[in-house]
N, C-alpha and C positions, 0 to 999 in steps of 0.2 A: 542289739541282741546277737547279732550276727559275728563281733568280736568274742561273743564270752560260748557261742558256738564252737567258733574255732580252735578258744583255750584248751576246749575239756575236747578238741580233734572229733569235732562231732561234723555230719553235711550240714550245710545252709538250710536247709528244707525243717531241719530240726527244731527251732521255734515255732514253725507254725502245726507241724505234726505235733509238739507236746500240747499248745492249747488246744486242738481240738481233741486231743486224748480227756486232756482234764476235761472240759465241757462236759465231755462223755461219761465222766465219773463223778460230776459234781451231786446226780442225784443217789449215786448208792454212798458216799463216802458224810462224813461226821460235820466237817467244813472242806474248803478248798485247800487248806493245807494236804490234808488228807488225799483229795484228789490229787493234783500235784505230783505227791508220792505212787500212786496208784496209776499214774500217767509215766511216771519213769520206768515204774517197774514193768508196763504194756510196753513199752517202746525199746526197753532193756538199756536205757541210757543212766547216769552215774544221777544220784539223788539230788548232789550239791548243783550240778549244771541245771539240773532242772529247776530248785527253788532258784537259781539266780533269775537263769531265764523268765521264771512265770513272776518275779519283781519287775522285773523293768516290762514287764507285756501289761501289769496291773496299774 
């Protein structure tokens, strides 16, 4: 996870800051897709780094 951080010049700390974003929105959001997106846009990080990230964390 820590490579595809880097890709999209994001800190290290940032895989573990988006899941417990999403965690956080798994109960307001439709599924965890949802969340996900709702964790990128809390943390103001790019959509695609974050579904890759919350794939390889799943």
């Amino acid at each position: 996870m820590r490579a595809i951080a880097d890709d999209f010049g994001l800190p290290p700390d940032t895989p573990a800051k988006l899941m417990a974003a999403t965690t956080r929105h798994l109960g307001q959001q439709a599924n965890a897709a949802d969340a996900v997106l709702a964790a990128a846009t809390e943390l103001g990080i790019d959509p695609a780094a974050a579904v890759k990230l919350a794939a390889l964390a799943g």
